[in-house]
Backbone bond lengths (Angstrom), bond angles and torsions (degrees), N, CA, C in turn:
res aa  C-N    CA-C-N  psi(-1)  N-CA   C-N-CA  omega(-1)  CA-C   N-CA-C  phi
1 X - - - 1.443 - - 1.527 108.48 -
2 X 1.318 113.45 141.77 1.580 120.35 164.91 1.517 127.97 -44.22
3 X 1.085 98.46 145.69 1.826 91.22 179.66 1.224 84.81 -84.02
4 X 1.598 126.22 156.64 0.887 143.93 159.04 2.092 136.43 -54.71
5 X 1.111 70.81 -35.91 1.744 107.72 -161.58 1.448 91.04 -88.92
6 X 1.281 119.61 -91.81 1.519 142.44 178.04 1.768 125.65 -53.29
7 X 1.302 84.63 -32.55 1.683 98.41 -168.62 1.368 121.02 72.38
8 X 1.438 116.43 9.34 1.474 105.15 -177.98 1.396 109.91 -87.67
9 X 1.391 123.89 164.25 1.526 140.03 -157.72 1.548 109.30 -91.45
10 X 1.321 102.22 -11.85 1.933 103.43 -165.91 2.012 96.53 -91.62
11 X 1.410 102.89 65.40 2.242 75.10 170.13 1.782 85.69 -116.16
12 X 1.744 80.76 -174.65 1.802 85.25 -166.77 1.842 90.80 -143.80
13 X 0.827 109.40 144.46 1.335 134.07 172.07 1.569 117.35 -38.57
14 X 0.890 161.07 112.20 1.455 147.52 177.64 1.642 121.39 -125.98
15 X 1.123 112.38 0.66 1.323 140.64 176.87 0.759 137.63 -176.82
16 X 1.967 121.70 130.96 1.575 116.98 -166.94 1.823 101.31 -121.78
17 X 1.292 109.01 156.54 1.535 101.48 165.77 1.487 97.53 -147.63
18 X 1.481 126.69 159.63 1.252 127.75 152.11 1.725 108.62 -100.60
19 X 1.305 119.17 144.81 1.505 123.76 -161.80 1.482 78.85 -143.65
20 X 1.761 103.79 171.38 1.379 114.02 171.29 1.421 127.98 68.42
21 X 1.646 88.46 24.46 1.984 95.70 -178.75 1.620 81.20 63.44
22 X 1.222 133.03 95.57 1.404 140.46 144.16 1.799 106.64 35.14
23 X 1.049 128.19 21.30 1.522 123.94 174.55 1.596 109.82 -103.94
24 X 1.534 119.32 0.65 1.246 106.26 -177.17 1.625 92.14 -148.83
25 X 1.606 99.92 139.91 1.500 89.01 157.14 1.061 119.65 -140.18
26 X 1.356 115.90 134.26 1.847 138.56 -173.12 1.418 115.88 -93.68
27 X 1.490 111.37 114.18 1.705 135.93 -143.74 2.050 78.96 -128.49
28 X 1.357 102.85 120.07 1.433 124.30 123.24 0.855 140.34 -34.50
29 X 1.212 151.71 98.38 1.986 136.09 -179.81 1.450 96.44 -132.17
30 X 1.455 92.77 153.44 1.639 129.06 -161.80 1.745 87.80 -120.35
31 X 1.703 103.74 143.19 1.552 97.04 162.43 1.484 91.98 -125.22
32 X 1.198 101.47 149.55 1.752 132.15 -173.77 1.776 95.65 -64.85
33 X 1.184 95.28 -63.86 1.144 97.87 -174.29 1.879 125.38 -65.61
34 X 1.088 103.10 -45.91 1.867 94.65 -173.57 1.480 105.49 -117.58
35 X 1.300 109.61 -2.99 1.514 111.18 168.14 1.474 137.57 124.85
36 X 1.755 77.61 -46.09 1.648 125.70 -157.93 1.398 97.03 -42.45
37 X 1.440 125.02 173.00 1.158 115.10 177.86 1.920 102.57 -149.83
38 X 1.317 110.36 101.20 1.616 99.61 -178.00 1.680 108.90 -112.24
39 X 1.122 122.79 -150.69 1.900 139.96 -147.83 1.524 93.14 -149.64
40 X 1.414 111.47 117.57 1.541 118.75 136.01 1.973 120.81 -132.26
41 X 1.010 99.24 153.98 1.356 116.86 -172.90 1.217 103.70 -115.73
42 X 1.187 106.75 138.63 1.678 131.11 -169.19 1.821 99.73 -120.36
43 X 1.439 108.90 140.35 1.884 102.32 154.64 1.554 89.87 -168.94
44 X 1.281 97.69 153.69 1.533 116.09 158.11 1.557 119.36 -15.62
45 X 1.371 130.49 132.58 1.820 130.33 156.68 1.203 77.01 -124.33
46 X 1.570 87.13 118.76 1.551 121.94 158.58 1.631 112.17 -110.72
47 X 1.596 112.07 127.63 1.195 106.43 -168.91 1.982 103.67 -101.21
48 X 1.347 87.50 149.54 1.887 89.02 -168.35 1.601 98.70 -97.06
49 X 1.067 109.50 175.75 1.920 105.49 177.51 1.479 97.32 -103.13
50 X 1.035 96.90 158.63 1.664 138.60 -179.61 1.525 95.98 -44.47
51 X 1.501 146.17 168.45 1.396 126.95 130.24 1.414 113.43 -125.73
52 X 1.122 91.45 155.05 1.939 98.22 -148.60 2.015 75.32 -95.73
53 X 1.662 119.60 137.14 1.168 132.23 -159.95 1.930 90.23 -89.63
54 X 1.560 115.32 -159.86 1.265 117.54 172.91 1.605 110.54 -108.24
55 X 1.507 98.93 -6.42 1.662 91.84 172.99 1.855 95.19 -106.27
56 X 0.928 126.32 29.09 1.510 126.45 168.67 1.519 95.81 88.24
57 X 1.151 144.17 -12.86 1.786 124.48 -170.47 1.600 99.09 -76.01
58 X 1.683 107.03 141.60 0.822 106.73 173.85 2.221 115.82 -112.01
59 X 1.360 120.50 153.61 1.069 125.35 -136.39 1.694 111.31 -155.90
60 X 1.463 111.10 109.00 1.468 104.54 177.15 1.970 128.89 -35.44
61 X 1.365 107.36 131.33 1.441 98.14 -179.21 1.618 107.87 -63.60
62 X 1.468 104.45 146.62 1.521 99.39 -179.14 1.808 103.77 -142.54
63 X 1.794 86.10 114.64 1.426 91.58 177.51 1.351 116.34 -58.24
64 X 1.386 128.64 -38.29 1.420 133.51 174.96 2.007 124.02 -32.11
65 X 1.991 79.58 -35.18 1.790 97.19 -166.60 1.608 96.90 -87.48
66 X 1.411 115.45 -27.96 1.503 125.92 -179.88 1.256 95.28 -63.57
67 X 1.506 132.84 -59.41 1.457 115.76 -166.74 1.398 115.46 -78.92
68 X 1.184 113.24 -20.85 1.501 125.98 -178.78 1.781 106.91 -36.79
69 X 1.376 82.71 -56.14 1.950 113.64 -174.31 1.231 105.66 -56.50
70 X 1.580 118.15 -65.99 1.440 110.51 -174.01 1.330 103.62 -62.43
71 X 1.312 143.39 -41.41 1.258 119.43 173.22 1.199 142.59 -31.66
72 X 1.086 91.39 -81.54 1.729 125.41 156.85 1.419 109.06 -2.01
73 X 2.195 111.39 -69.95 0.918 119.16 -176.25 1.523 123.17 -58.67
74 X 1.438 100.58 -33.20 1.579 115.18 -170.26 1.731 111.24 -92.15
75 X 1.210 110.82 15.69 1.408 123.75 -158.81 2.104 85.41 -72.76
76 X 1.442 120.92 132.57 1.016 151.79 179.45 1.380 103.67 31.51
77 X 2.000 93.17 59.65 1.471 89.38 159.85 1.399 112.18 -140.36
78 X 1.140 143.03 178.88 1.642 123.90 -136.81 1.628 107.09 -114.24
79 X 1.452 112.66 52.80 1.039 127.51 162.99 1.653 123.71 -98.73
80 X 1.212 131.49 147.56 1.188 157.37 170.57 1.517 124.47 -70.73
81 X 1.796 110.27 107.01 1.322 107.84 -175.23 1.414 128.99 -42.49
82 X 1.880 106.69 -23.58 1.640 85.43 176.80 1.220 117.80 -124.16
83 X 1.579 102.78 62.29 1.424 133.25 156.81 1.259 128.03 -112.08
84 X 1.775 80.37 -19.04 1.917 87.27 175.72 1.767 109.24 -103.56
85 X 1.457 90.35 -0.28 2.061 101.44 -176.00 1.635 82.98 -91.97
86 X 1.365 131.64 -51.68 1.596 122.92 -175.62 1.381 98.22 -32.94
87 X 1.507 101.04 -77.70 1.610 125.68 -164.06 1.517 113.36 -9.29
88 X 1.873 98.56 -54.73 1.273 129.94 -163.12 1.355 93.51 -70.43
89 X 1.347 140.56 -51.24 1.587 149.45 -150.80 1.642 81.99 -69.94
90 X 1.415 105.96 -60.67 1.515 119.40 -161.20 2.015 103.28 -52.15
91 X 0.628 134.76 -37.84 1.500 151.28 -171.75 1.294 75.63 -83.86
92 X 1.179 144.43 -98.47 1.843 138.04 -139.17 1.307 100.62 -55.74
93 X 1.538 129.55 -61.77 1.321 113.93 -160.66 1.882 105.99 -79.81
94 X 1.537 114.19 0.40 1.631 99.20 150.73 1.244 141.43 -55.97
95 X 1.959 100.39 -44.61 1.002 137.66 164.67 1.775 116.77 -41.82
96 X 1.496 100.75 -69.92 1.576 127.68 168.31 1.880 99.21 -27.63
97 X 1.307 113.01 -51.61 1.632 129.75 -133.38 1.634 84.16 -77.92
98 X 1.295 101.62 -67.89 1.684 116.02 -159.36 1.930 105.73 -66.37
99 X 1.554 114.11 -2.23 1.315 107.28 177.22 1.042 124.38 35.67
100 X 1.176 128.83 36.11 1.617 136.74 166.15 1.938 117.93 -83.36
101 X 1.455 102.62 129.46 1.556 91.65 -175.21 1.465 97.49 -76.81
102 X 1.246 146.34 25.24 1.630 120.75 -172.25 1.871 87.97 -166.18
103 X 1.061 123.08 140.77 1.446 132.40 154.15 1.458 118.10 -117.14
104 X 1.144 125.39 140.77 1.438 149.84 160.92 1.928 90.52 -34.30
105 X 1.257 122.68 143.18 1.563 126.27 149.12 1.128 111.91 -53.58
106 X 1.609 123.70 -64.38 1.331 161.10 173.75 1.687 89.26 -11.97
107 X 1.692 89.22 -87.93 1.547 109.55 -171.67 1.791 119.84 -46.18
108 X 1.533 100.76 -15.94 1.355 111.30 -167.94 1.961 107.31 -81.50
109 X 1.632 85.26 -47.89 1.708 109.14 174.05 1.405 106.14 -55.44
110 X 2.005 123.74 -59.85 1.630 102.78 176.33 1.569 147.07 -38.68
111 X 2.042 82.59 -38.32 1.407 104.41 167.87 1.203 132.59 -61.71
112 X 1.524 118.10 -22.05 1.549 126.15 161.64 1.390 120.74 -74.09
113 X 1.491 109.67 -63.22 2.094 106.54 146.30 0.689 119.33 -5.70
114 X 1.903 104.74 -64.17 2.063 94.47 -164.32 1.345 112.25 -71.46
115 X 1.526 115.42 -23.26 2.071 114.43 -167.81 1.257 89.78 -71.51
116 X 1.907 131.19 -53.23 1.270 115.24 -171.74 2.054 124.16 -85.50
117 X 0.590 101.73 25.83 1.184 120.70 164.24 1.710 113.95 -106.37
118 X 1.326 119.68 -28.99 1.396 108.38 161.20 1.749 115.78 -87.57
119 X 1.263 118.29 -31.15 1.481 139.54 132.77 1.451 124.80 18.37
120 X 1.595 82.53 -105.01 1.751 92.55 179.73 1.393 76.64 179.54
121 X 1.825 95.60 133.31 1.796 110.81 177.89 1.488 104.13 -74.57
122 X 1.099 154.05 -57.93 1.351 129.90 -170.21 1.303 119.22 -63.12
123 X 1.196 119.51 -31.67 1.630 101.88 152.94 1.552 145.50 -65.74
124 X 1.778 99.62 -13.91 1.412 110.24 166.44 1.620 108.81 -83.34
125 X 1.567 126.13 -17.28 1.097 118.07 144.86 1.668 139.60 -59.74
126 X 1.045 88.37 -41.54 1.750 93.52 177.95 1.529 116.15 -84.80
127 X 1.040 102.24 17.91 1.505 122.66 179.85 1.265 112.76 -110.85
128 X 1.672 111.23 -53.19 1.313 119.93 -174.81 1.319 110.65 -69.84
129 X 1.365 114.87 -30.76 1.879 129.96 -168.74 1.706 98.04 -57.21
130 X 1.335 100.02 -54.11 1.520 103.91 -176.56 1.258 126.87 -58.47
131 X 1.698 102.12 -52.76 1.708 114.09 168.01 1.570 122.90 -51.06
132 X 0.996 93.09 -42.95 1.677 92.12 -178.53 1.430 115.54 -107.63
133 X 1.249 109.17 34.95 1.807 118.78 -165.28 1.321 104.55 -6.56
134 X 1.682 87.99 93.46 1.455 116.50 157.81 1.892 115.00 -51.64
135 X 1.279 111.14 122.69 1.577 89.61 -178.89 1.567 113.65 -136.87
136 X 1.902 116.86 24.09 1.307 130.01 161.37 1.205 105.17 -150.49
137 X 1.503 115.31 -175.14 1.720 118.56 178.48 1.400 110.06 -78.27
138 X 1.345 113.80 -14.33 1.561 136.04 -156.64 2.326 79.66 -63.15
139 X 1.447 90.89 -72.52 1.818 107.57 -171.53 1.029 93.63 -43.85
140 X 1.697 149.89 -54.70 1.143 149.00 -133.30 1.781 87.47 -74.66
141 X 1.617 117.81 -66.60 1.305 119.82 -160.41 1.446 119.74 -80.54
142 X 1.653 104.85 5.00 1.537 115.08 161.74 1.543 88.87 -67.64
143 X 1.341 113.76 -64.97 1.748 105.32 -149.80 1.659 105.94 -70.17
144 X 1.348 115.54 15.58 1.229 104.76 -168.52 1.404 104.57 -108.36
145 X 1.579 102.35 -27.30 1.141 103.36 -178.11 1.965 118.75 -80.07
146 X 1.296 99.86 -11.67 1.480 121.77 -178.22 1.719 104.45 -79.74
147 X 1.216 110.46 -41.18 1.848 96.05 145.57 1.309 134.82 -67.91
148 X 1.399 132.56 4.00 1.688 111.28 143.09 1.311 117.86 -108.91
């Protein structure tokens, strides 16, 4: 790696750590040449698949839009942000698992269902109402009854 400072090619390592529950690791470097001594961090790029939309466009996965959702659903209800940051982990490394370059929307949307449905049920309702544009009470007490 480059020195920072100098730009020359000769530095050497002088300390390693793993940080971040073991997902990142933060390296020390020494440069040969001017001395200096700076920090880089290394971790995994993991690439997510595409998701293919319902009118066919296809569209980078975006964790941002994943949490957006669970929010949204759970918006002033008495759940705990890092149940809904799990949730989110839990959805990526499904994602991660099945190594597919492209997911269904569809398939993407159940997968949020299923986290909020372990969640908190009125938010897997007010979730589901939207997803599946609920459009009588009739839909409402299908999905209600699909929680027991």
């Amino acid at each position: 790696m480059k020195c920072l400072f100098c730009k020359d090619d000769d530095t050497q390592v002088v300390d390693s750590r793993v940080i971040d529950e073991g997902r990142k690791i933060r390296r020390r470097r020494e440069c040969k040449v001017c001395q200096k001594r700076f920090t880089t961090y290394e971790h995994a790029e993991l690439t997510l698949p595409h998701v293919i939309k319902q009118d066919g466009k296809r569209e980078e996965f975006s964790q941002e839009k994943l949490l957006h959702s669970l929010t949204r659903a759970l918006h002033k209800r008495p759940v705990p942000v890092e149940y809904i940051d799990k949730s989110v982990e839990d959805i990526l490394s499904k994602l991660l698992a099945k190594g597919e370059r492209e997911i269904n929307s569809r398939d993407l949307g159940e997968s949020v269902m299923h986290e909020l449905k372990k969640l908190d049920k009125v938010a897997y309702i007010r979730f589901a109402s939207v997803y599946r544009s609920f459009s009588d009470v009739e839909d409402f007490s299908e999905a209600i009854k699909d929680l027991n």
